[in-house]
ROSE-4610 file (N, C-alpha, C; in Angstrom, 1 decimal, always signed):
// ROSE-4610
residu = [X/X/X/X/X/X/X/X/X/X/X/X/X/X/X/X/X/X/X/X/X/X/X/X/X/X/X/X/X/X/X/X/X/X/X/X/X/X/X/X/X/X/X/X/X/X/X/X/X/X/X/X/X/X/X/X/X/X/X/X/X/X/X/X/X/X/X/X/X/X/X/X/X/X/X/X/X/X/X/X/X/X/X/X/X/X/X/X/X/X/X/X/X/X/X/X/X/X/X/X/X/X/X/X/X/X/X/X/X/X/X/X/X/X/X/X/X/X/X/X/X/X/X/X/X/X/X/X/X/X/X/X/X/X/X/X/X/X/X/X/X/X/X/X/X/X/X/X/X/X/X/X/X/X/X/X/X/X/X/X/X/X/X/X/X/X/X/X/X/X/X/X/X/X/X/X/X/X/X/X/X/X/X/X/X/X/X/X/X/X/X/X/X/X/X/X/X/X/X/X/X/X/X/X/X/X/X/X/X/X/X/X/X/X/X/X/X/X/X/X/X/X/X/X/X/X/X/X/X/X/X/X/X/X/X/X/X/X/X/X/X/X/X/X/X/X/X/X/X/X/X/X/X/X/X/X/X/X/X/X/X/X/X/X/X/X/X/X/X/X/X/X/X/X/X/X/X/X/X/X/X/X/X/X/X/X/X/X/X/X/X/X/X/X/X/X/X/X/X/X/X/X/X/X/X/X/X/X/X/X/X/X/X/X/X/X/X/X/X/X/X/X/X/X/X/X/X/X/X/X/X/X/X/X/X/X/X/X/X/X/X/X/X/X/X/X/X/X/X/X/X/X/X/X/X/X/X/X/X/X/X/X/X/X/X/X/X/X/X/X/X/X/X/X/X/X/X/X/X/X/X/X/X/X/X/X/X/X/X/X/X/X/X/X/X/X/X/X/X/X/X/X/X/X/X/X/X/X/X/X/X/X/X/X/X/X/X/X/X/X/X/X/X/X/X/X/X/X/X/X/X/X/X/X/X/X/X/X/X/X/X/X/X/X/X/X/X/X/X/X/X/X/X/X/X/X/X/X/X/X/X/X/X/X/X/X/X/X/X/X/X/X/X/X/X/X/X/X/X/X/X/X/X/X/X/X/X/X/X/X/X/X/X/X/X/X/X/X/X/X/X/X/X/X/X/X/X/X/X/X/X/X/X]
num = [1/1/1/2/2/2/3/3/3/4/4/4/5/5/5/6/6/6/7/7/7/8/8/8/9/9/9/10/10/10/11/11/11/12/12/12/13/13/13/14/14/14/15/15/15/16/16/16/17/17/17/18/18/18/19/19/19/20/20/20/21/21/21/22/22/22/23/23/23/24/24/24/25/25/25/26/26/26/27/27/27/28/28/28/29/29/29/30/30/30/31/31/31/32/32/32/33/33/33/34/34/34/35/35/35/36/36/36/37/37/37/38/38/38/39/39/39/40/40/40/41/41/41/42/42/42/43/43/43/44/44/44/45/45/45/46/46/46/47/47/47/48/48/48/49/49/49/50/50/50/51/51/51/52/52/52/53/53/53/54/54/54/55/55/55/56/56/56/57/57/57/58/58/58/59/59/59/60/60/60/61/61/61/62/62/62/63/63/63/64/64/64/65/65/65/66/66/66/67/67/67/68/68/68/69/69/69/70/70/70/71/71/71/72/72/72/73/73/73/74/74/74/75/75/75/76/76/76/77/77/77/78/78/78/79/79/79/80/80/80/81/81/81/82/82/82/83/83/83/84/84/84/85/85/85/86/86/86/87/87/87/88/88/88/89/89/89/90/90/90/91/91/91/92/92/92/93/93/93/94/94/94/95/95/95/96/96/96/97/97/97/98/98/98/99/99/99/100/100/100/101/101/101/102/102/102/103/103/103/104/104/104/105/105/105/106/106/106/107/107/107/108/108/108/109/109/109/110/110/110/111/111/111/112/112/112/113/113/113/114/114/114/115/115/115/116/116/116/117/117/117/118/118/118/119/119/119/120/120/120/121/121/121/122/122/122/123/123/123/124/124/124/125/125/125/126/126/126/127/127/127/128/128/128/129/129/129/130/130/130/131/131/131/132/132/132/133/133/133/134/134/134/135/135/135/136/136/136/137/137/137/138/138/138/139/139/139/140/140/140/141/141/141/142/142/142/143/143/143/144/144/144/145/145/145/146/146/146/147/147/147/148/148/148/149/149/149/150/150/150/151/151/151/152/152/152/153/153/153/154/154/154/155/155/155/156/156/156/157/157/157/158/158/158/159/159/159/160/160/160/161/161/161/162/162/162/163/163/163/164/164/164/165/165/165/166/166/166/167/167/167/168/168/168/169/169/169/170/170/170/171/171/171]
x = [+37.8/+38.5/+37.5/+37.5/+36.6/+37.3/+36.7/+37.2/+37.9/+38.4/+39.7/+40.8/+40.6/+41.9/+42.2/+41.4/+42.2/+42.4/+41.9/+42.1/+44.1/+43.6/+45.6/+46.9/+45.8/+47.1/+47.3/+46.0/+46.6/+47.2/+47.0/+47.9/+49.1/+49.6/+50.8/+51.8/+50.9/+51.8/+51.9/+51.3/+52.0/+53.0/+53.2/+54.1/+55.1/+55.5/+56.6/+56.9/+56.4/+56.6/+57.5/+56.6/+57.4/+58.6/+59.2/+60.3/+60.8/+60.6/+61.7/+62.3/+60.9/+61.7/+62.2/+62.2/+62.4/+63.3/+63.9/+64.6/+65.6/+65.1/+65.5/+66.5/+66.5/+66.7/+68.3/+68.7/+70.3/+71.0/+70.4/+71.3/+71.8/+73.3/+73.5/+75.2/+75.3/+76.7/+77.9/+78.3/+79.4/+79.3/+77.8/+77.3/+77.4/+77.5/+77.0/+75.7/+74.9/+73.8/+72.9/+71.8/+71.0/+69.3/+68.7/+67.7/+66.7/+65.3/+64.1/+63.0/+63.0/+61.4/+60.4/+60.2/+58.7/+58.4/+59.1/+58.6/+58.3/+57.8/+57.8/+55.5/+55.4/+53.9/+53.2/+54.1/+53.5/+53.7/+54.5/+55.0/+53.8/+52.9/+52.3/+51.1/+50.6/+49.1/+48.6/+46.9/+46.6/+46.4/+46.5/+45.8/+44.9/+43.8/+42.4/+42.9/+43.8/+43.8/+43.7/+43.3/+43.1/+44.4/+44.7/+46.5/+46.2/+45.1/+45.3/+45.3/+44.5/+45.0/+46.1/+46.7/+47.9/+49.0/+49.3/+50.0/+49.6/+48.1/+48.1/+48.7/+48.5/+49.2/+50.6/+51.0/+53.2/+53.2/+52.5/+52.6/+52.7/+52.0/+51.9/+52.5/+52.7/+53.5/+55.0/+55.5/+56.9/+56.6/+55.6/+55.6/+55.7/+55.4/+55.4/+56.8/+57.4/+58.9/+59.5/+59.4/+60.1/+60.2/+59.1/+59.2/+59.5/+59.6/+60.9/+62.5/+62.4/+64.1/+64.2/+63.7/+63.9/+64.7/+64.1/+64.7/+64.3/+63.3/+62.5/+61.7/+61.2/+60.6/+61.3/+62.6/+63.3/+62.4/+61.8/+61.3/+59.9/+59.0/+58.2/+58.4/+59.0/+59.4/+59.9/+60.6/+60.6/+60.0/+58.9/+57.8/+57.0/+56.8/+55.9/+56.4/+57.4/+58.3/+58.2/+58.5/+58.0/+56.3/+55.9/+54.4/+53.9/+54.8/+54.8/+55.0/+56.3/+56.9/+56.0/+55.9/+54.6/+53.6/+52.8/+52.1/+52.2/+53.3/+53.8/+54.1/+55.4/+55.5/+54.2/+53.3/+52.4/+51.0/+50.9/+50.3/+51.2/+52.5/+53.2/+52.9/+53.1/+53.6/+51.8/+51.1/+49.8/+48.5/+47.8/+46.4/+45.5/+45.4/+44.5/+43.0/+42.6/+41.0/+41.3/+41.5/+41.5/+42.3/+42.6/+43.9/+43.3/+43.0/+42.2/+42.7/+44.2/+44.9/+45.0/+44.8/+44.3/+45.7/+46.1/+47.7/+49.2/+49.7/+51.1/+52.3/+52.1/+52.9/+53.4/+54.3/+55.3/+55.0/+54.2/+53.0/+51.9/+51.4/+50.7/+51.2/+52.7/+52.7/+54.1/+54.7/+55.9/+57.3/+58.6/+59.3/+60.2/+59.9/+61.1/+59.9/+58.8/+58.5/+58.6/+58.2/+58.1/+59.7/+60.5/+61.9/+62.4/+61.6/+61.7/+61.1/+60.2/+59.1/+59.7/+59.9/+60.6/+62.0/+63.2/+64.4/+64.1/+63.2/+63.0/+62.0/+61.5/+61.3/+61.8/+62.9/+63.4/+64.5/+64.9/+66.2/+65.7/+64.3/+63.9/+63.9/+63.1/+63.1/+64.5/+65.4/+66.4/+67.9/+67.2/+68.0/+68.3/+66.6/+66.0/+66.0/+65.9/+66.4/+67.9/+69.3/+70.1/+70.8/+70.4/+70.9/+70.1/+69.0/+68.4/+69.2/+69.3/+70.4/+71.8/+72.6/+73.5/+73.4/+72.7/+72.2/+73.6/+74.8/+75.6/+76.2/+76.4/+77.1/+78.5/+79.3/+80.8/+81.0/+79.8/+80.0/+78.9/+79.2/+78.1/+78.6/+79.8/+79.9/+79.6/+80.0/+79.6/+78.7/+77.8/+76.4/+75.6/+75.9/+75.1/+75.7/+77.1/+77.6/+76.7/+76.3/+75.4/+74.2/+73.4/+72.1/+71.9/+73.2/+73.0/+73.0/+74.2/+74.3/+73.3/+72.1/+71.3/+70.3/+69.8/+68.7/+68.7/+70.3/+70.6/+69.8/+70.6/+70.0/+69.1/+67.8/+66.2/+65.5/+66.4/+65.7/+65.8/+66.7/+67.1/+65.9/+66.0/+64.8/+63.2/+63.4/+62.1/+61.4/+62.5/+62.2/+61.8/+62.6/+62.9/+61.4/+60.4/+59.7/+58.1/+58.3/+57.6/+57.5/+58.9/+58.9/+58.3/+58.6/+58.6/+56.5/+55.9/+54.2/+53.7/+54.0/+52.6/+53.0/+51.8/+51.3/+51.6/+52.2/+52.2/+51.0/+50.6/+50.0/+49.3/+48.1/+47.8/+47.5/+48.0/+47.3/+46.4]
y = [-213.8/-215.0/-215.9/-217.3/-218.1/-219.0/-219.4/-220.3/-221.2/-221.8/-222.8/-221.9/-220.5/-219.9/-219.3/-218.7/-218.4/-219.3/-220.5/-221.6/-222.0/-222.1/-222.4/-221.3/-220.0/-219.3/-218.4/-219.7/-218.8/-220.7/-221.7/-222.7/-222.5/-221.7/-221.4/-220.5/-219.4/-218.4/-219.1/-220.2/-221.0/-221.8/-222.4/-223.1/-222.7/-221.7/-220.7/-220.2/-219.6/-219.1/-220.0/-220.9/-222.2/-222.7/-222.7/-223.2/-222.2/-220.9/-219.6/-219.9/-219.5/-219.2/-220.5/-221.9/-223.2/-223.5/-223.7/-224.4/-223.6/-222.4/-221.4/-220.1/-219.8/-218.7/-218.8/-219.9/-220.6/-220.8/-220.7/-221.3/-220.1/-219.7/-218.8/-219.1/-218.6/-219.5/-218.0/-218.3/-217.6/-216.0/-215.7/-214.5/-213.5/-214.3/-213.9/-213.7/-215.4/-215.6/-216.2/-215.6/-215.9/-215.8/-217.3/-217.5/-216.9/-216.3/-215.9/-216.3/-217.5/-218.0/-217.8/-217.1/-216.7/-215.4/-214.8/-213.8/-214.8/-215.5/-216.6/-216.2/-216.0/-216.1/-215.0/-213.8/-212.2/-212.6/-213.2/-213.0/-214.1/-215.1/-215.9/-215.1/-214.3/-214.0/-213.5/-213.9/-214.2/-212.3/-212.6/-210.9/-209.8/-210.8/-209.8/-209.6/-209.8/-209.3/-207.4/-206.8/-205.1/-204.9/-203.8/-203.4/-203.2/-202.7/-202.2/-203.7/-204.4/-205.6/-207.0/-206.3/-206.8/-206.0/-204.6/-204.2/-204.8/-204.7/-205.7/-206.5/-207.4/-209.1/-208.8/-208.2/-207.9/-207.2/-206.4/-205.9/-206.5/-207.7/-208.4/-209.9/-210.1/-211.1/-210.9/-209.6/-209.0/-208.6/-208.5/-207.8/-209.4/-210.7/-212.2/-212.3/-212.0/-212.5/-211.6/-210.3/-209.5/-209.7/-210.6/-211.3/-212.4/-213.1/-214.2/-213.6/-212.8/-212.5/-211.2/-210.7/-209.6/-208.8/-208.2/-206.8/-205.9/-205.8/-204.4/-203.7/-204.1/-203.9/-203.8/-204.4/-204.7/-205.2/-206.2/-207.1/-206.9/-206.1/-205.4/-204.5/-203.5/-202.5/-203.4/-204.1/-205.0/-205.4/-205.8/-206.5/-205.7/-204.9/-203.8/-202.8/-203.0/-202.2/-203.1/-204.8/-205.9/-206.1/-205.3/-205.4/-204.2/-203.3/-201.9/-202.1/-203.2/-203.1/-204.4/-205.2/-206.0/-205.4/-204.6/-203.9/-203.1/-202.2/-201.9/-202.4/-203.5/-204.9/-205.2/-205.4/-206.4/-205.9/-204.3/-203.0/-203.0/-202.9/-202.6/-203.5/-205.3/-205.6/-206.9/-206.6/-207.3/-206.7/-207.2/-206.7/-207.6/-207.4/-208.0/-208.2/-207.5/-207.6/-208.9/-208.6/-209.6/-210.9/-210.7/-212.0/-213.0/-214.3/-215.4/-216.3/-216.2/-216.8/-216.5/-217.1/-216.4/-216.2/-216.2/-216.2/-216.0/-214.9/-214.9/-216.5/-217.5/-218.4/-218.9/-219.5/-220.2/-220.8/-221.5/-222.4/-221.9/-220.7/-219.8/-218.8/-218.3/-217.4/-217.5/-218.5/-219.0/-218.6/-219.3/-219.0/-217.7/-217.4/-215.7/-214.6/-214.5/-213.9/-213.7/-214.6/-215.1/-214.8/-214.9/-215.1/-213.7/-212.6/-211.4/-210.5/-210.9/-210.6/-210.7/-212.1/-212.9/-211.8/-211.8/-211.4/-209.8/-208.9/-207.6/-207.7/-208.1/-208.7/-208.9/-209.9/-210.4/-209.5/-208.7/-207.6/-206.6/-206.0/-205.1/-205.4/-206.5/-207.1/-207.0/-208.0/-208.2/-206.8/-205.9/-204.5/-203.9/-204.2/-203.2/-203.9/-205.2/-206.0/-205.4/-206.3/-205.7/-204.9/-203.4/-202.0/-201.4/-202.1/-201.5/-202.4/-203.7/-204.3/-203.7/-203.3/-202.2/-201.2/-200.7/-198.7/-198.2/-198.1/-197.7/-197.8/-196.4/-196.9/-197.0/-197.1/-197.4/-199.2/-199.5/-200.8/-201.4/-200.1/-200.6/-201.4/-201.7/-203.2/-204.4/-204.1/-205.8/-205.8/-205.1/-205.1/-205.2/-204.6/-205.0/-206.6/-207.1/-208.3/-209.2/-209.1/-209.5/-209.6/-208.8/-208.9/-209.5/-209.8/-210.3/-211.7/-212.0/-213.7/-213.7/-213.5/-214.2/-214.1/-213.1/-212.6/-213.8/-214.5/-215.9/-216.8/-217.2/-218.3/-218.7/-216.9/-217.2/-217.5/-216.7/-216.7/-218.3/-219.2/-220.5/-221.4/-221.3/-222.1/-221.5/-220.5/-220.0/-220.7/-220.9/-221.3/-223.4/-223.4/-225.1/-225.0/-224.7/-224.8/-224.6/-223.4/-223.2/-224.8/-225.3/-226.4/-227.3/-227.6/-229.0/-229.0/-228.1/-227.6/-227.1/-226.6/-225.6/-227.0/-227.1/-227.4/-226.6/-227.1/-226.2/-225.8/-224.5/-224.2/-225.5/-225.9/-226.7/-225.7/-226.0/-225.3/-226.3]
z = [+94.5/+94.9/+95.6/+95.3/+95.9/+97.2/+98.0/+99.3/+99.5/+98.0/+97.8/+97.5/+96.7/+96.4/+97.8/+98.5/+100.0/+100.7/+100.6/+101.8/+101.2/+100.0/+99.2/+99.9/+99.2/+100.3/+101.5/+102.0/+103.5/+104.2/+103.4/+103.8/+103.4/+101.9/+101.2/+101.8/+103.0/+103.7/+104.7/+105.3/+106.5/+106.3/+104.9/+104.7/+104.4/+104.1/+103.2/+104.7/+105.4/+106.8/+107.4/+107.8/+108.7/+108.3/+106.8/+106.1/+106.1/+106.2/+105.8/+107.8/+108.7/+109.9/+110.4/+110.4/+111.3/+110.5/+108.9/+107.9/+108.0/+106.7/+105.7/+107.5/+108.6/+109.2/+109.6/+110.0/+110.0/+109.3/+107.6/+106.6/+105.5/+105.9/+105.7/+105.0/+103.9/+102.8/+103.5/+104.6/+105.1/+105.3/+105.3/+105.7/+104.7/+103.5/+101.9/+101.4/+101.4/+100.9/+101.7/+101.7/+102.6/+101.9/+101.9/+100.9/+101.9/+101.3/+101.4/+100.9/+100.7/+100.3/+100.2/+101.9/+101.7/+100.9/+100.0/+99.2/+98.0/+97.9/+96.7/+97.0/+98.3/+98.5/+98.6/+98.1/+98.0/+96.4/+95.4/+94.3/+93.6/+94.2/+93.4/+94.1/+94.7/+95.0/+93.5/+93.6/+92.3/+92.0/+90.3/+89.7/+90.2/+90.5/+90.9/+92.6/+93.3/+94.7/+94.7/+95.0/+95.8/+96.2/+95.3/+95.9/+97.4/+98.0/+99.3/+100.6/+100.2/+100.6/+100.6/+99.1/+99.0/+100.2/+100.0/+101.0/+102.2/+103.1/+104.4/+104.7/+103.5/+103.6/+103.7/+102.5/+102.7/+103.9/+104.4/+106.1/+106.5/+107.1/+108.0/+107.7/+106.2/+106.6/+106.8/+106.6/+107.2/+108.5/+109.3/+110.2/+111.4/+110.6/+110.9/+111.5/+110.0/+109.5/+111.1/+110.8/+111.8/+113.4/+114.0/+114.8/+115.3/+114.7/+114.5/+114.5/+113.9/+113.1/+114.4/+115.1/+115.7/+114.5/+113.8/+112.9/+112.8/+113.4/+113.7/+112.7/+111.9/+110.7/+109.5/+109.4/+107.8/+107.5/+107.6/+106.5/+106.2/+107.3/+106.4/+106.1/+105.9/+104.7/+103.1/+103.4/+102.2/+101.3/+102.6/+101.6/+101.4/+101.7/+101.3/+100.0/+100.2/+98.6/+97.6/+97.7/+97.1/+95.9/+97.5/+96.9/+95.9/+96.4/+95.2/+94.1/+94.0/+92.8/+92.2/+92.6/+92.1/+91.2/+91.9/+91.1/+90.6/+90.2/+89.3/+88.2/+88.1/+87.6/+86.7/+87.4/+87.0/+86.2/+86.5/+85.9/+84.0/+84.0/+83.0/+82.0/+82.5/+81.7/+81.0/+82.3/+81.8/+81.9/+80.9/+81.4/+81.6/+83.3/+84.5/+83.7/+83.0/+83.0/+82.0/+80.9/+79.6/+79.4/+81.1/+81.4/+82.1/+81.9/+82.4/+82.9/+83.5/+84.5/+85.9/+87.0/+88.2/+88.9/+88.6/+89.6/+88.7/+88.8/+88.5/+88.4/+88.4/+88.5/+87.6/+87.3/+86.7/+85.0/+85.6/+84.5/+84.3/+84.8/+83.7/+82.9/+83.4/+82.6/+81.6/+81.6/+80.9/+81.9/+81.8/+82.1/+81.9/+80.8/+80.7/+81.6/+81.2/+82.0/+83.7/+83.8/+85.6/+85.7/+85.3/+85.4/+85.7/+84.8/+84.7/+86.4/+86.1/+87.4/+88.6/+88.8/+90.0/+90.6/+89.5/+89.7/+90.2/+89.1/+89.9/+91.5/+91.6/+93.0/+93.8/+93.6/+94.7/+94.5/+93.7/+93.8/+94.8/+94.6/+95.6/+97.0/+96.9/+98.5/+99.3/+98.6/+99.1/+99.3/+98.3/+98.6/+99.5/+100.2/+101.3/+102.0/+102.3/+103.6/+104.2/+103.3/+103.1/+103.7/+102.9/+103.4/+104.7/+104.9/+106.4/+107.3/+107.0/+107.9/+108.4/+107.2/+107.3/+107.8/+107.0/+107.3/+107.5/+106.2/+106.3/+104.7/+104.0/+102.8/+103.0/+104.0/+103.6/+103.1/+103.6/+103.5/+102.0/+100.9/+100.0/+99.1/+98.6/+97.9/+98.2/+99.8/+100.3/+100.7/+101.1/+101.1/+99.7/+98.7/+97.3/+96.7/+97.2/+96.8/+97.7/+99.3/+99.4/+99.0/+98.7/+98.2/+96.7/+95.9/+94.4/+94.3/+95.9/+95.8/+96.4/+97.5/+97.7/+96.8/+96.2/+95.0/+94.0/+93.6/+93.0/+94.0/+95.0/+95.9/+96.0/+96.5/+96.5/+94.8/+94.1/+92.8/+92.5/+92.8/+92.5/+93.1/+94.7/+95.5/+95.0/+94.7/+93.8/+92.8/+91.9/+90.5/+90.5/+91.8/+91.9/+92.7/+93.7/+94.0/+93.2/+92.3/+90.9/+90.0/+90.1/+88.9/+89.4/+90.8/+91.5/+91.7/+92.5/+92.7/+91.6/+90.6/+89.4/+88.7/+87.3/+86.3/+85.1/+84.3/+83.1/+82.6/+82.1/+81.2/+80.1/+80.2/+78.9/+77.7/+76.7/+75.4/+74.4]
């Protein structure tokens, strides 16, 4: 990575930060849906990042979130399962070496994909937020009913922020 792609997103995790905790932390559709943006900035870090410093970063930027939100490490466990499944995800379905796009996003990699990617993502994240929130299965419908309307919500502000900032692909 060169010194514009980290200067992008370590401005990209301040700005996703500041709009998840100061905007995004009050806005909540009757204690249903509750959007998460800033997993939009573990989900665009480019290809060639080091799984072991991808985990860092979802450490610590849940370990961000978790102080703000007083949750006690939901949300980095989240993002840290997020970042698992990422590379996993991203192991399966591409190959990194012969791939000449530097970043997972929107307008490099088409929409069904990203769309694919994005939703199992933000299902994980938001599972494990969720049920650590709970930590109780009597309450597992409405805890999974929660996690599917917001996984909509974020996947929605996701896709609208993808449309509105990336470049499509030129061919």
């Amino acid at each position: 990575m060169n010194s514009k792609t980290i200067f992008i997103n370590i401005f990209r995790w301040f700005v996703l930060l500041f709009v998840q905790v100061f905007l995004l932390r009050n806005l909540s559709f009757y204690n249903l849906s509750t959007p998460f943006i800033y997993v939009l900035f573990i989900l665009v870090l480019p290809f060639g990042i080091p799984n072991l410093l991808l985990f860092f970063i979802a450490f610590g930027t849940g370990l961000t979130l978790d102080s703000f939100y007083d949750t006690l490490g939901v949300h980095t466990t989240a993002c840290v399962a997020l970042a698992f499944v990422r590379i996993l995800f991203i192991s399966v379905s591409v190959n990194r070496d012969a791939f000449d796009e530097p970043e997972p996003s929107l307008g490099n990699m088409g929409f069904k994909w990203f769309s694919i990617y994005a939703i199992l993502c933000i299902f994980v994240h938001h599972f494990v937020v969720f049920f650590l929130e709970a930590f109780k299965l009597s309450e597992f419908s409405y805890t999974l009913g929660r996690c599917v309307l917001s996984v909509i919500f974020t996947l929605f502000l996701v896709l609208l922020v993808e449309f509105i900032f990336h470049n499509r692909k030129s061919n």
